[in-house]
mmCIF file of the N, C-alpha and C atoms, coordinates in Angstrom:
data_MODEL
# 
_entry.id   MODEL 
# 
loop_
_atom_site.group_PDB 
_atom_site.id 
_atom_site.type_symbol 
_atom_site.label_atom_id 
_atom_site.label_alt_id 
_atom_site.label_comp_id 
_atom_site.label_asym_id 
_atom_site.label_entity_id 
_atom_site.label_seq_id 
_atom_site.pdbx_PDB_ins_code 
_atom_site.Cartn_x 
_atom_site.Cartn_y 
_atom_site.Cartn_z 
_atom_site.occupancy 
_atom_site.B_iso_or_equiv 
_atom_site.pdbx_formal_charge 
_atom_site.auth_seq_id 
_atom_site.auth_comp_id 
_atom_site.auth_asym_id 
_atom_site.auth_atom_id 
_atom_site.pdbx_PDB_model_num 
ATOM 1   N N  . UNK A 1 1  ? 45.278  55.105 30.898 1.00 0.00 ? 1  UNK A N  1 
ATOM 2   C CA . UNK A 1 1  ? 45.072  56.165 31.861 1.00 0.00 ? 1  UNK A CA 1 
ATOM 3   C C  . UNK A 1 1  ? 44.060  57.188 31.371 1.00 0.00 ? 1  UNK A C  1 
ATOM 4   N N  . UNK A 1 2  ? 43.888  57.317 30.042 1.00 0.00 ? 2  UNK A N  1 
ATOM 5   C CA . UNK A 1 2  ? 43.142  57.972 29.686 1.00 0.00 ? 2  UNK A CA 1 
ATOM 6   C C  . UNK A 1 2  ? 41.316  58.088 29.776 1.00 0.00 ? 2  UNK A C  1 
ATOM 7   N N  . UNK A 1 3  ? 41.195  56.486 30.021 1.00 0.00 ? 3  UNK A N  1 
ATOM 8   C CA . UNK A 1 3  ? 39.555  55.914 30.451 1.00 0.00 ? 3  UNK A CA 1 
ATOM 9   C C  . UNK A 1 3  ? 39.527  56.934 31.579 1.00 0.00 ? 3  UNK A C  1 
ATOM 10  N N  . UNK A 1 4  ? 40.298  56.624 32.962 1.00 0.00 ? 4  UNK A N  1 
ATOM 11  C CA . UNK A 1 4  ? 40.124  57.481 33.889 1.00 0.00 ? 4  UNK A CA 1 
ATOM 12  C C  . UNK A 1 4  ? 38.949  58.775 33.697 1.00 0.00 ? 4  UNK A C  1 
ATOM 13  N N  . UNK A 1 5  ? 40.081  59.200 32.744 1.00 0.00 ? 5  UNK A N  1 
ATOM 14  C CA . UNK A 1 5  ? 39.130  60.898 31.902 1.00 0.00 ? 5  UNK A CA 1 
ATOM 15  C C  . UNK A 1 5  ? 37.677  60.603 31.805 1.00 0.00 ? 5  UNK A C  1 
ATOM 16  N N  . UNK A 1 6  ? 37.329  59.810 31.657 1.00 0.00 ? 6  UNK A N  1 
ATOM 17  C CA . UNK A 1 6  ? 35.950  59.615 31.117 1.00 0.00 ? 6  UNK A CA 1 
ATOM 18  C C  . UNK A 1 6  ? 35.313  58.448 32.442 1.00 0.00 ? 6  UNK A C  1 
ATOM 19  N N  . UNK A 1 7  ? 35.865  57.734 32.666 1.00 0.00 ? 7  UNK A N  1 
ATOM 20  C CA . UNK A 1 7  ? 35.301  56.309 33.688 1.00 0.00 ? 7  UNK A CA 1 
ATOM 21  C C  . UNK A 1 7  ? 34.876  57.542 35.196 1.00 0.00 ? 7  UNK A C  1 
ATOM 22  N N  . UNK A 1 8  ? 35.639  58.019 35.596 1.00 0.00 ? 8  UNK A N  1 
ATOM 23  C CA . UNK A 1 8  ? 35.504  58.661 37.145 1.00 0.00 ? 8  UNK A CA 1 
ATOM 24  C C  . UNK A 1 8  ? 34.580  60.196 36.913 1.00 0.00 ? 8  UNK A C  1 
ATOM 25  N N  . UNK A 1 9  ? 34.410  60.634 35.817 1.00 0.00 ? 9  UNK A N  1 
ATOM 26  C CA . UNK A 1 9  ? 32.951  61.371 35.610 1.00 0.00 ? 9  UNK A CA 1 
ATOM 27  C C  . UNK A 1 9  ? 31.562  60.596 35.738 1.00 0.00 ? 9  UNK A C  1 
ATOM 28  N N  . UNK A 1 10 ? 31.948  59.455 35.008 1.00 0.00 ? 10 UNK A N  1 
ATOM 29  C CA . UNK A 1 10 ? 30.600  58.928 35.202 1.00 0.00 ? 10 UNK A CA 1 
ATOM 30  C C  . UNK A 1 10 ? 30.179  58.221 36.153 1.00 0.00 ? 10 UNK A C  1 
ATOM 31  N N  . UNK A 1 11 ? 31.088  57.683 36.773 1.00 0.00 ? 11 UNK A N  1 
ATOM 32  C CA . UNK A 1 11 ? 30.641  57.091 38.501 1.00 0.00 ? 11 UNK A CA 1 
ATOM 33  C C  . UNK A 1 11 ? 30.210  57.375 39.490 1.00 0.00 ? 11 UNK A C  1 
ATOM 34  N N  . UNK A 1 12 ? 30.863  58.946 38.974 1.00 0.00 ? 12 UNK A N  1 
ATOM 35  C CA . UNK A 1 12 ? 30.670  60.473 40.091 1.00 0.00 ? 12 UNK A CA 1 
ATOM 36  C C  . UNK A 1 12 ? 28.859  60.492 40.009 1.00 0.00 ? 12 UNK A C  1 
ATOM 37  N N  . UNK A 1 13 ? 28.694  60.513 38.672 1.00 0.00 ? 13 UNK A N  1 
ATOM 38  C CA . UNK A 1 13 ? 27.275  61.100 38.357 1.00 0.00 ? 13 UNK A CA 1 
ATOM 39  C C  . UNK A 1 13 ? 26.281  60.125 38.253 1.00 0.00 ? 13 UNK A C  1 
ATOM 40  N N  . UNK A 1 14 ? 26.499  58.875 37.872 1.00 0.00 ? 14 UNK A N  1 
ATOM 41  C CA . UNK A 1 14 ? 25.762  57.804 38.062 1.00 0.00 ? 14 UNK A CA 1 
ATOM 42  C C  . UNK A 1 14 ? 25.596  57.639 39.936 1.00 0.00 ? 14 UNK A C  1 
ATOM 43  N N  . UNK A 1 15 ? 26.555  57.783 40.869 1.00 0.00 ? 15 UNK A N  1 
ATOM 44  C CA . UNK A 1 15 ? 26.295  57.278 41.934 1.00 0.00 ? 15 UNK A CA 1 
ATOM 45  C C  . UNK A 1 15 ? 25.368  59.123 42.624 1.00 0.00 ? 15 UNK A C  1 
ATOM 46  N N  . UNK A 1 16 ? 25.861  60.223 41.994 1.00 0.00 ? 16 UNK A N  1 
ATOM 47  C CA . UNK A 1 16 ? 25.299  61.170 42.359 1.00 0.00 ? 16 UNK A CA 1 
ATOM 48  C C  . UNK A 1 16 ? 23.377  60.773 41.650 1.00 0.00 ? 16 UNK A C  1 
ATOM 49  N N  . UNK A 1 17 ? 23.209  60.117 40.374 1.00 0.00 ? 17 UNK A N  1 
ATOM 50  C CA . UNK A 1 17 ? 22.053  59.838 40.142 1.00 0.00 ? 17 UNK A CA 1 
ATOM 51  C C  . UNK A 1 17 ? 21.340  58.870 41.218 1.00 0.00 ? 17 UNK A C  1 
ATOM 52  N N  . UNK A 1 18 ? 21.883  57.531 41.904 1.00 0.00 ? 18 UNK A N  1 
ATOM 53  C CA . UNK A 1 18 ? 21.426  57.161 42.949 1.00 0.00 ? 18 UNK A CA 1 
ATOM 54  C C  . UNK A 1 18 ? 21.031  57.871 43.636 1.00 0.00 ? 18 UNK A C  1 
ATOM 55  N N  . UNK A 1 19 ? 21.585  58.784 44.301 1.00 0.00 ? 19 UNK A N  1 
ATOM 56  C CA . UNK A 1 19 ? 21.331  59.219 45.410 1.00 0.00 ? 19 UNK A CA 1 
ATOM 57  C C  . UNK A 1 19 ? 20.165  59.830 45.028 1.00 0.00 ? 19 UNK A C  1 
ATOM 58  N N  . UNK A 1 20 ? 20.083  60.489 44.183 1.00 0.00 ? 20 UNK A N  1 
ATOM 59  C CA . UNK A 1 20 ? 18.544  61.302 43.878 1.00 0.00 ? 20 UNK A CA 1 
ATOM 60  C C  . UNK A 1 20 ? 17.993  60.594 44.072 1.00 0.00 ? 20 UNK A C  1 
ATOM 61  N N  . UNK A 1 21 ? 17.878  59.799 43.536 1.00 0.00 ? 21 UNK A N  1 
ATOM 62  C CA . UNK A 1 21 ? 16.885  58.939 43.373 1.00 0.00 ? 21 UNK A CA 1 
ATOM 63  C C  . UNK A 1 21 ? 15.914  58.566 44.691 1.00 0.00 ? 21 UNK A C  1 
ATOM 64  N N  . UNK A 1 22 ? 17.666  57.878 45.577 1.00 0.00 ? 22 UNK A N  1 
ATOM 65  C CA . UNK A 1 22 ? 16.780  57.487 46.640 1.00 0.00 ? 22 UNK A CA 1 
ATOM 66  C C  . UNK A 1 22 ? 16.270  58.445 47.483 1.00 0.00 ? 22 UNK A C  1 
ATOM 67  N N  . UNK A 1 23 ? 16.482  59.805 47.409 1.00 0.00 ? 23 UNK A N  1 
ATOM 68  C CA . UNK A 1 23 ? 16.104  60.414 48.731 1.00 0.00 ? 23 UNK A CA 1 
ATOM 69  C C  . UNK A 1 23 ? 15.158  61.022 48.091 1.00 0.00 ? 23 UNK A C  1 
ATOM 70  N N  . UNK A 1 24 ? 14.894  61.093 46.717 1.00 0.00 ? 24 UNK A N  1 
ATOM 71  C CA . UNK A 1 24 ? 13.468  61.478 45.880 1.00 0.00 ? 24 UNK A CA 1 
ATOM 72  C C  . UNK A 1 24 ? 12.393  60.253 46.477 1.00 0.00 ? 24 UNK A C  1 
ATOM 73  N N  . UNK A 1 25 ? 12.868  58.983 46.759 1.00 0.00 ? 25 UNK A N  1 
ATOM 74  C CA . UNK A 1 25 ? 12.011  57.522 47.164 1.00 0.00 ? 25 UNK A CA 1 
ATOM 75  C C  . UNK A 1 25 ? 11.855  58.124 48.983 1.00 0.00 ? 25 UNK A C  1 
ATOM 76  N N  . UNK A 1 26 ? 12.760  58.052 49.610 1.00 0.00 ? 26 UNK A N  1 
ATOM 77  C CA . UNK A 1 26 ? 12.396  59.142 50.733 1.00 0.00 ? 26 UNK A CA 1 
ATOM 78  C C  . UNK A 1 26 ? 11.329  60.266 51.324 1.00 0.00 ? 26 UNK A C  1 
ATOM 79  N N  . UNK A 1 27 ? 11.586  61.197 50.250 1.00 0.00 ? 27 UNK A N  1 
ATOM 80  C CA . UNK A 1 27 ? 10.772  62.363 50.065 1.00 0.00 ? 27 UNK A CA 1 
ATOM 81  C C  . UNK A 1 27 ? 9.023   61.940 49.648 1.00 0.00 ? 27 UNK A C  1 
ATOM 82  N N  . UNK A 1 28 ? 8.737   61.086 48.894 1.00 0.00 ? 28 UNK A N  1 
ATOM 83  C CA . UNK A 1 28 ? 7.387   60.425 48.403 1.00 0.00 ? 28 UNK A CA 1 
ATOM 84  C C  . UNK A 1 28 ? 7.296   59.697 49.006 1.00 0.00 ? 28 UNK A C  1 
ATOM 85  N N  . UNK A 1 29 ? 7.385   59.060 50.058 1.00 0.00 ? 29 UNK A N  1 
ATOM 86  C CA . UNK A 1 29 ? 7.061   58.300 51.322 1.00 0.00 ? 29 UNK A CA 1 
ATOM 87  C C  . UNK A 1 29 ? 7.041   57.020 50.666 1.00 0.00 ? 29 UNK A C  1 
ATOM 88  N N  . UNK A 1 30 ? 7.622   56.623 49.994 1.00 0.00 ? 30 UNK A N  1 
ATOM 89  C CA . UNK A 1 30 ? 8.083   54.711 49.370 1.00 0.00 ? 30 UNK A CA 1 
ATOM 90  C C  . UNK A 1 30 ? 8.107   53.932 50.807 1.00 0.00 ? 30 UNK A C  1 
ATOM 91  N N  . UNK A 1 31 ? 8.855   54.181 51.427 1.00 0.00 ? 31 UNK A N  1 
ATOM 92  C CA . UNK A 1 31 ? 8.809   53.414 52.829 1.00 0.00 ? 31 UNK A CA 1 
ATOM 93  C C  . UNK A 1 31 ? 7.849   53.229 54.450 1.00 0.00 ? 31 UNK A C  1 
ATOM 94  N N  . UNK A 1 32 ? 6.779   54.563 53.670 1.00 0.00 ? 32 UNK A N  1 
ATOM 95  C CA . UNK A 1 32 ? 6.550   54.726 55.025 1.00 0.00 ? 32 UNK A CA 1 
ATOM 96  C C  . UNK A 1 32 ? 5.612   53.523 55.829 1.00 0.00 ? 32 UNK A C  1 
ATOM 97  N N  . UNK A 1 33 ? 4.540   52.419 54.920 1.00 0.00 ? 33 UNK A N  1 
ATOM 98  C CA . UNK A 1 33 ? 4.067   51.528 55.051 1.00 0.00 ? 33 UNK A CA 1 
ATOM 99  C C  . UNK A 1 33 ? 4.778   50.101 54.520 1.00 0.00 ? 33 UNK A C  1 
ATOM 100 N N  . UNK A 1 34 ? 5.856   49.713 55.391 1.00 0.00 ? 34 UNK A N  1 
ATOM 101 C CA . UNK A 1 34 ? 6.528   48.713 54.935 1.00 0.00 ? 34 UNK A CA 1 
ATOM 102 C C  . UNK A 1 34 ? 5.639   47.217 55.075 1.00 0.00 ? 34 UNK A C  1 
ATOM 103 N N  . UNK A 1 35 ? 5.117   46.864 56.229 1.00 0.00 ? 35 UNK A N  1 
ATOM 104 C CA . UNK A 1 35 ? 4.321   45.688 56.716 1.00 0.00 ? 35 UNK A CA 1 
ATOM 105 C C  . UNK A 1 35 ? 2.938   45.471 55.468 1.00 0.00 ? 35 UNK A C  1 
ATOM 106 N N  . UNK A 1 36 ? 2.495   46.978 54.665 1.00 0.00 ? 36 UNK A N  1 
ATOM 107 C CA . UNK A 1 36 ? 1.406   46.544 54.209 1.00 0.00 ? 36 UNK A CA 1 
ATOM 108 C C  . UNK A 1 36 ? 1.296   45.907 52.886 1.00 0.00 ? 36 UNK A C  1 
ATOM 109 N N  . UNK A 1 37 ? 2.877   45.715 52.433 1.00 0.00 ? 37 UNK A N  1 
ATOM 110 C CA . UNK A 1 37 ? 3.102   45.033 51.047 1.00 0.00 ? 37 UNK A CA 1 
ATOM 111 C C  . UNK A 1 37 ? 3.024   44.014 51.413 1.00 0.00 ? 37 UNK A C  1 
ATOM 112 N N  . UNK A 1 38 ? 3.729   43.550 52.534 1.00 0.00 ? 38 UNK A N  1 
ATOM 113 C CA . UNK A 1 38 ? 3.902   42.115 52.738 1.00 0.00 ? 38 UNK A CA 1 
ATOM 114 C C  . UNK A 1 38 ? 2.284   41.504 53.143 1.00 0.00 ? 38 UNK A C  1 
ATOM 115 N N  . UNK A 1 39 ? 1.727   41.944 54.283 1.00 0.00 ? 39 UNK A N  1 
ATOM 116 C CA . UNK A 1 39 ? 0.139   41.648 54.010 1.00 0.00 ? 39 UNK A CA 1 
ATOM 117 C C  . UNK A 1 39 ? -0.481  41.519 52.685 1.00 0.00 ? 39 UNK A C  1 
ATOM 118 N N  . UNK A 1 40 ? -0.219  42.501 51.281 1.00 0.00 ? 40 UNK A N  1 
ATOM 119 C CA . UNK A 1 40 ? -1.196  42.327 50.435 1.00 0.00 ? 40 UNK A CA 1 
ATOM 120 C C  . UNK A 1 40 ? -0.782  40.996 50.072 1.00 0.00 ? 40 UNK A C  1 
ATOM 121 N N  . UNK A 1 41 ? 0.264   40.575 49.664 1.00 0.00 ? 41 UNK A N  1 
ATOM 122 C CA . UNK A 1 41 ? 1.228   39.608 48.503 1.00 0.00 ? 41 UNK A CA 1 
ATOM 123 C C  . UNK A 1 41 ? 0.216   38.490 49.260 1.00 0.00 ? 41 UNK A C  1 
ATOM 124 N N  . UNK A 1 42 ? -0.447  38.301 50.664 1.00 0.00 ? 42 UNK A N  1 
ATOM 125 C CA . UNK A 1 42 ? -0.673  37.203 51.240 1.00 0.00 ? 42 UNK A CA 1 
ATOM 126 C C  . UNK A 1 42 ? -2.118  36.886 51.022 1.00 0.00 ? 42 UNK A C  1 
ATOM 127 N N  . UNK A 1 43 ? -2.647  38.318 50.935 1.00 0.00 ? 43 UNK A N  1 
ATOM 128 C CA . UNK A 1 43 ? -4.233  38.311 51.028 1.00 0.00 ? 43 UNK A CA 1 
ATOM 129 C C  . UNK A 1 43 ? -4.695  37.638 49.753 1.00 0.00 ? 43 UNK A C  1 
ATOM 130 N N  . UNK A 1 44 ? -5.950  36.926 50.432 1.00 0.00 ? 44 UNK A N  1 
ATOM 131 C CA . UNK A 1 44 ? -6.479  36.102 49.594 1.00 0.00 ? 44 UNK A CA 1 
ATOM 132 C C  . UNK A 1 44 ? -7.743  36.761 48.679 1.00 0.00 ? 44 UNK A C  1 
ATOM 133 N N  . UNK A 1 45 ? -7.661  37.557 48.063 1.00 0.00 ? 45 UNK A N  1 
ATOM 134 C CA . UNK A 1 45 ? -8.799  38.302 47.872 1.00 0.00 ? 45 UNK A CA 1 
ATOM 135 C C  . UNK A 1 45 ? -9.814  38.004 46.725 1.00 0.00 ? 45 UNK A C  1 
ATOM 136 N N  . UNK A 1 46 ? -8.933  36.794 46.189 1.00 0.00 ? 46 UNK A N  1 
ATOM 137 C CA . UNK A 1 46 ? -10.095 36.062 45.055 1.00 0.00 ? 46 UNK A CA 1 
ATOM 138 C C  . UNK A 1 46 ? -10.498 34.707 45.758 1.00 0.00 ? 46 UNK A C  1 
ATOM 139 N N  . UNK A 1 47 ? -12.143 34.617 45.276 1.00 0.00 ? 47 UNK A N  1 
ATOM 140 C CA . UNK A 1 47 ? -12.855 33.654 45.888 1.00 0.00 ? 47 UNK A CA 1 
ATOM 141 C C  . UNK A 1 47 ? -12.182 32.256 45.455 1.00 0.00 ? 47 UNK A C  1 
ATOM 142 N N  . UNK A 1 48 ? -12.500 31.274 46.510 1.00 0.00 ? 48 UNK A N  1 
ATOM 143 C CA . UNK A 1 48 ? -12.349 29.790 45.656 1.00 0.00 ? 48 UNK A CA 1 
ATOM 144 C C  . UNK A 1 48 ? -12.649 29.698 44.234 1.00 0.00 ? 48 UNK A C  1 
ATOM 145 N N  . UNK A 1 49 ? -12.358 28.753 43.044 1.00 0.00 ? 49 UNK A N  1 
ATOM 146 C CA . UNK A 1 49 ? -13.049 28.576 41.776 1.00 0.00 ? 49 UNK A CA 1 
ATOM 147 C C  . UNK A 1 49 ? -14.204 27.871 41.953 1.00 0.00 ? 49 UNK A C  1 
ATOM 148 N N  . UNK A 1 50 ? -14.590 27.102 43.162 1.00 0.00 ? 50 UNK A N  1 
ATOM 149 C CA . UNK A 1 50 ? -15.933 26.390 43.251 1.00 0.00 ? 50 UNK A CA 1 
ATOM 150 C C  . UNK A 1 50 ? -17.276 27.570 43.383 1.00 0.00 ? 50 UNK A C  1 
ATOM 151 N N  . UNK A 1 51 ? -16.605 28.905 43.597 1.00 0.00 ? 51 UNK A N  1 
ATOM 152 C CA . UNK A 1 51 ? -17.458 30.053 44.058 1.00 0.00 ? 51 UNK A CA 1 
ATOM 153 C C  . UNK A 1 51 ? -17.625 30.492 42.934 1.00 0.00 ? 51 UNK A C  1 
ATOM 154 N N  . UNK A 1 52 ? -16.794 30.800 41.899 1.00 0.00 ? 52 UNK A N  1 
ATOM 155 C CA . UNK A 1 52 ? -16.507 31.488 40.812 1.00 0.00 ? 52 UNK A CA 1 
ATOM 156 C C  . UNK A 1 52 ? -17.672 30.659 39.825 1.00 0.00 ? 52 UNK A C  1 
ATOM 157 N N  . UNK A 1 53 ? -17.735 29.203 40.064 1.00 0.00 ? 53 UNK A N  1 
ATOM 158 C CA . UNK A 1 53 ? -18.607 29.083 38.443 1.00 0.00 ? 53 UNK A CA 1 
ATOM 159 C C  . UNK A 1 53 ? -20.040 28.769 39.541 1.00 0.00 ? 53 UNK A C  1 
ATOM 160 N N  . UNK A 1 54 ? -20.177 28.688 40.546 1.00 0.00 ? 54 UNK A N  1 
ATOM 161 C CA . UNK A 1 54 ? -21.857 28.909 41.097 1.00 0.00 ? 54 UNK A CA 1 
ATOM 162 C C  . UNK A 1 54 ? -22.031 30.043 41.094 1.00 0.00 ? 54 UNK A C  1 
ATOM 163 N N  . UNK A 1 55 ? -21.272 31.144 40.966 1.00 0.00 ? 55 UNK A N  1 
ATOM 164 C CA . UNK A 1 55 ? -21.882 32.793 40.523 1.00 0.00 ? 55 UNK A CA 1 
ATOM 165 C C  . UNK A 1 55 ? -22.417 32.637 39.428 1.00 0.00 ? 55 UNK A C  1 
ATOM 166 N N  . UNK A 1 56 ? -21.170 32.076 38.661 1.00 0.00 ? 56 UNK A N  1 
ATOM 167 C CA . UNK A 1 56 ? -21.661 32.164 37.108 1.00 0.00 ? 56 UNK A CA 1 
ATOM 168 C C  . UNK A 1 56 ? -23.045 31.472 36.465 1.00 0.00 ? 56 UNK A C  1 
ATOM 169 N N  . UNK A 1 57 ? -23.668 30.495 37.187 1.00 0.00 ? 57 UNK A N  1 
ATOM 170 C CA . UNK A 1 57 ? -25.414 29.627 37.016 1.00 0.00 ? 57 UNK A CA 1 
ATOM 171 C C  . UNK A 1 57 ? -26.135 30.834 37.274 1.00 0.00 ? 57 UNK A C  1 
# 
Protein backbone atom coordinates (compact mmCIF):
# COMPACT_ATOMS: atom_id res chain seq x y z
CA UNK A 1 0.00 0.00 0.00
CA UNK A 2 2.73 2.02 0.45
CA UNK A 3 3.84 2.19 -3.60
CA UNK A 4 0.45 3.95 -3.81
CA UNK A 5 2.49 6.92 -1.90
CA UNK A 6 4.74 7.22 -4.59
CA UNK A 7 2.95 5.27 -7.90
CA UNK A 8 -0.32 7.88 -7.97
CA UNK A 9 2.08 11.10 -7.78
CA UNK A 10 3.67 10.09 -10.63
CA UNK A 11 0.84 9.20 -12.96
CA UNK A 12 -0.76 12.38 -11.83
CA UNK A 13 2.32 14.21 -13.27
CA UNK A 14 3.47 12.09 -15.99
CA UNK A 15 -0.17 12.19 -17.51
CA UNK A 16 -0.29 16.06 -16.38
CA UNK A 17 3.26 16.05 -18.54
CA UNK A 18 1.22 14.67 -21.60
CA UNK A 19 -1.02 16.97 -21.62
CA UNK A 20 1.52 19.78 -21.93
CA UNK A 21 2.87 18.48 -24.19
CA UNK A 22 0.11 17.98 -26.41
CA UNK A 23 -1.57 21.22 -26.25
CA UNK A 24 2.12 22.82 -26.43
CA UNK A 25 1.88 20.44 -30.13
CA UNK A 26 -1.54 22.37 -30.50
CA UNK A 27 -0.36 25.75 -29.72
CA UNK A 28 2.79 25.41 -32.53
CA UNK A 29 0.48 24.37 -35.12
CA UNK A 30 1.92 20.43 -35.44
CA UNK A 31 -1.40 19.69 -37.05
CA UNK A 32 -2.36 22.36 -38.95
CA UNK A 33 -1.05 20.86 -42.48
CA UNK A 34 -1.94 17.25 -42.10
CA UNK A 35 -2.32 16.13 -46.07
CA UNK A 36 1.21 17.76 -46.71
CA UNK A 37 3.28 15.00 -44.92
CA UNK A 38 1.57 12.48 -46.58
CA UNK A 39 2.23 14.18 -50.14
CA UNK A 40 5.98 14.67 -49.26
CA UNK A 41 6.69 10.78 -48.09
CA UNK A 42 5.30 10.24 -51.91
CA UNK A 43 7.09 12.87 -53.86
CA UNK A 44 9.52 11.79 -56.08
CA UNK A 45 12.01 14.43 -55.90
CA UNK A 46 15.22 12.58 -56.85
CA UNK A 47 15.90 12.06 -60.50
CA UNK A 48 16.08 8.49 -62.07
CA UNK A 49 19.89 6.99 -61.59
CA UNK A 50 20.06 6.85 -65.49
CA UNK A 51 19.86 10.87 -65.02
CA UNK A 52 22.20 10.95 -62.19
CA UNK A 53 25.40 9.45 -64.01
CA UNK A 54 24.59 11.43 -67.62
CA UNK A 55 24.90 14.62 -65.35
CA UNK A 56 27.85 13.27 -64.07
CA UNK A 57 29.82 12.93 -68.14
Amino acid sequence: MEILVILVPLALSLGLAGLAAFLWSLKSGQYEDLDGAAWRAIADDDPPQEVQVQAKR
